[in-house]
C-alpha atoms as one frame of an Amber mdcrd trajectory, in Angstrom:
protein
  -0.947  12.167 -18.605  -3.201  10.299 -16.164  -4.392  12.927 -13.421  -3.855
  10.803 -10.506  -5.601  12.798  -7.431  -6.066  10.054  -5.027  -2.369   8.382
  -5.190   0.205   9.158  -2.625   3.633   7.933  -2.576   5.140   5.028  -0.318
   8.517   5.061  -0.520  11.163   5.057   1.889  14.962   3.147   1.716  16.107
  -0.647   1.414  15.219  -2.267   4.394  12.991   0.510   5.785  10.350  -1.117
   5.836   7.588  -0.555   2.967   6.165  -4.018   2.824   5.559  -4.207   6.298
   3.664  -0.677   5.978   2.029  -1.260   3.159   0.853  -4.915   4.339  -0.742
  -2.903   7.232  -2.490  -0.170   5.081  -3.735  -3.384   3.172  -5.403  -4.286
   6.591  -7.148  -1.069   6.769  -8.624  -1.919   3.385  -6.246   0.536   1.276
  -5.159  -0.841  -2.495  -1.637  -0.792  -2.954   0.311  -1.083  -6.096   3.249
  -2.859  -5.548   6.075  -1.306  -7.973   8.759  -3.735  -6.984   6.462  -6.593
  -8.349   5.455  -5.059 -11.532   9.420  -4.527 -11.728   9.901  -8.325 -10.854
   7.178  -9.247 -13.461   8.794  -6.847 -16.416  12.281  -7.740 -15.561  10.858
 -11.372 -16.476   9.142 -10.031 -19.802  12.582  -7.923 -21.043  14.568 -11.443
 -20.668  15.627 -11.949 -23.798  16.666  -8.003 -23.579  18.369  -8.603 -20.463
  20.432 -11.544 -22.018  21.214  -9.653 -25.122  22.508  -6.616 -22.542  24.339
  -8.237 -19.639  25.096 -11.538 -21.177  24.207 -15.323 -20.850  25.119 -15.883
 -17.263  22.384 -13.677 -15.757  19.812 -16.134 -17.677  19.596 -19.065 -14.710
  16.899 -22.378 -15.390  15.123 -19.510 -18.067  15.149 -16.731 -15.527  16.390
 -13.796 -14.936  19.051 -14.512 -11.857  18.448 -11.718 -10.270  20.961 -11.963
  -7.449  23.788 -12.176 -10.117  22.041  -9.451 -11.965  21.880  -7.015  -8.563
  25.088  -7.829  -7.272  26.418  -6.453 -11.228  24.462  -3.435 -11.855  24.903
  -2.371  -7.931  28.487  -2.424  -8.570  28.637  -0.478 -11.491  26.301   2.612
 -12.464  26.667   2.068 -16.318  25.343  -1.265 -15.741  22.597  -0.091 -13.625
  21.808   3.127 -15.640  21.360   0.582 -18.425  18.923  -1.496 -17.012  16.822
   1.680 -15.954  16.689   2.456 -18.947  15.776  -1.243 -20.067  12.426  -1.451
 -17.373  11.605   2.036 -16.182   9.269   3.362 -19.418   8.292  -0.084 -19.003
   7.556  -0.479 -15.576   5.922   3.374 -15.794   3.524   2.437 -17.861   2.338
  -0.708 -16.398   1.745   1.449 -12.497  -0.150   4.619 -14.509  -2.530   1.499
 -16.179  -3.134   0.367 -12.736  -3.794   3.947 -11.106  -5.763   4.875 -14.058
  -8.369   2.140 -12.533  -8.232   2.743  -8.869  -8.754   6.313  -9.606 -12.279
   5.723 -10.611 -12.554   4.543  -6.878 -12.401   8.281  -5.965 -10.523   7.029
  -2.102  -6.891   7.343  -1.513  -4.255   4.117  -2.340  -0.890   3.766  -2.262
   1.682   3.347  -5.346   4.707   1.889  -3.099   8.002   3.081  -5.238  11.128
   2.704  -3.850  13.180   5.325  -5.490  10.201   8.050  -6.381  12.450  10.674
  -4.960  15.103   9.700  -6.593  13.574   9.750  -9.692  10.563  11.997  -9.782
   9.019  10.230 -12.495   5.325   9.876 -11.434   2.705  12.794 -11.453   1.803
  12.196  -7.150   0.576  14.820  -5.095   1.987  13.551  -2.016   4.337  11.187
  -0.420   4.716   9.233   2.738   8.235   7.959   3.740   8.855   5.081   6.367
  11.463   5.955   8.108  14.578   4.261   9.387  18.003   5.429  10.407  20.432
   4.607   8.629  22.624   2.340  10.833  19.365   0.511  11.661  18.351   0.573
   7.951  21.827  -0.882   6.597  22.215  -3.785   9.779  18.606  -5.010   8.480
  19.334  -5.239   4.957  22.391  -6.879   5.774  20.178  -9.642   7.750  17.717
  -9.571   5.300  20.045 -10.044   2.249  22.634 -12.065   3.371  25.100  -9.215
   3.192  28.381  -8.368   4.425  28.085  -4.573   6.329  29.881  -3.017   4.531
  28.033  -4.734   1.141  25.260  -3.572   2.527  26.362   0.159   3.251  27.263
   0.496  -0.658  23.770  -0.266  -1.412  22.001   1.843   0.982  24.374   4.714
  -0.022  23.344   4.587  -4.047  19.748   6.030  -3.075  19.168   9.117  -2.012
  19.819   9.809   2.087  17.158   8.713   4.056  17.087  11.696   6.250  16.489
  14.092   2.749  14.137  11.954   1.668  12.046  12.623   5.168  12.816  15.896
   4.765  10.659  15.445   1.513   8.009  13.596   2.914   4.770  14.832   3.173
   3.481  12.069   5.686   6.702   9.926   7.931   5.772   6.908   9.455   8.902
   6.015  11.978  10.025   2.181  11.876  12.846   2.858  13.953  11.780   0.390
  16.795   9.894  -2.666  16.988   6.386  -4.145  15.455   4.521  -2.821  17.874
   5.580   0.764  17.573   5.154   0.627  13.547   1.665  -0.736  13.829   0.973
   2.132  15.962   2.813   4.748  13.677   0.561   3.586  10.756  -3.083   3.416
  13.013  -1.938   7.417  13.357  -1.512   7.696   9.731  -4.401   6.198   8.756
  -6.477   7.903  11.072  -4.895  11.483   9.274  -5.696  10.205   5.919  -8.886
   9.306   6.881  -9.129  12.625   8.352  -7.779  14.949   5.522  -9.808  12.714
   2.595 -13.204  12.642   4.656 -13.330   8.829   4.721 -15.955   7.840   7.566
């Protein structure tokens, strides 16, 4: 197993906001690797798996349609316990290759998984949560996906609670508010970090 001293955890809920966060860490000249893309890009390599799976209809123009495919496996946990175990050894692998190499950086970087709690499948130290209530967290992913509320509910109530997972949390950035007040809530972070790792 990789010894992976410098990574720490981004995680958080749907519609928290990670990307936002870990866009602004990218600012302050942290790496971060982006789980939800590697998942994107394996999700594309397993399509003949995924076909063979779910069936024909969740292949769309020779891609995975994954808005059919999320809309079926958050409906159903057989479904979606199948998948995981489709992409997550998968998916593993790919993030420890890519920590392997920033460790040699010796600085801290950011492995943004949405569901590390919920999974504990990755050797971290620590973890950082962004933090969002969870009537704030559900109305936004509801915007951002097009959802009915109550659609939208379902999904945020499949991962773990928000407020255990900040109970977790080694680091909490709040995104509760606006912009403004997250930009600020991650200039504080940073400047801990940068504090606690001896960065100059």
């Amino acid at each position: 197993m990789v010894d992976l001293k410098y990574a720490i955890a981004l995680t958080g809920g749907m519609a928290t906001g990670k990307s936002t966060t870990a866009a602004l860490l990218k600012l302050y000249g942290f790496n971060i690797i982006d789980a939800d893309a590697i998942a994107h890009k394996v999700l594309e390599e397993q399509k003949e798996d995924i076909r063979r799976l779910f069936g024909e209809e969740y292949i769309k123009e020779g891609r995975v349609d994954r808005k059919a495919l999320g809309k079926l496996v958050f409906g159903d946990e057989n479904e979606r316990r199948k998948l995981e175990r489709l992409l997550h050894p998968k998916i593993k692998e790919e993030i420890l290759r890519a920590a392997k190499k920033q460790e040699e950086f010796e600085v801290p970087y950011f492995i943004d998984i949405p569901l590390y709690f919920e999974t504990r499948n990755y050797p971290l130290k620590k973890a950082v949560v962004v933090y969002t209530p969870k009537d704030i967290q559900t109305e936004r992913l509801a915007k951002r996906e097009g959802l009915e509320i109550d659609e939208a509910r379902q999904r945020v109530l499949i991962q773990m609670d928000i407020e255990q997972k900040r109970a977790l949390a080694d680091y909490v950035i709040d995104n509760s508010r606006d912009l403004k007040h997250l930009q600020k809530e991650v200039e504080r972070f940073v400047e801990r970090i940068k504090d606690e790792y001896g960065i100059g």
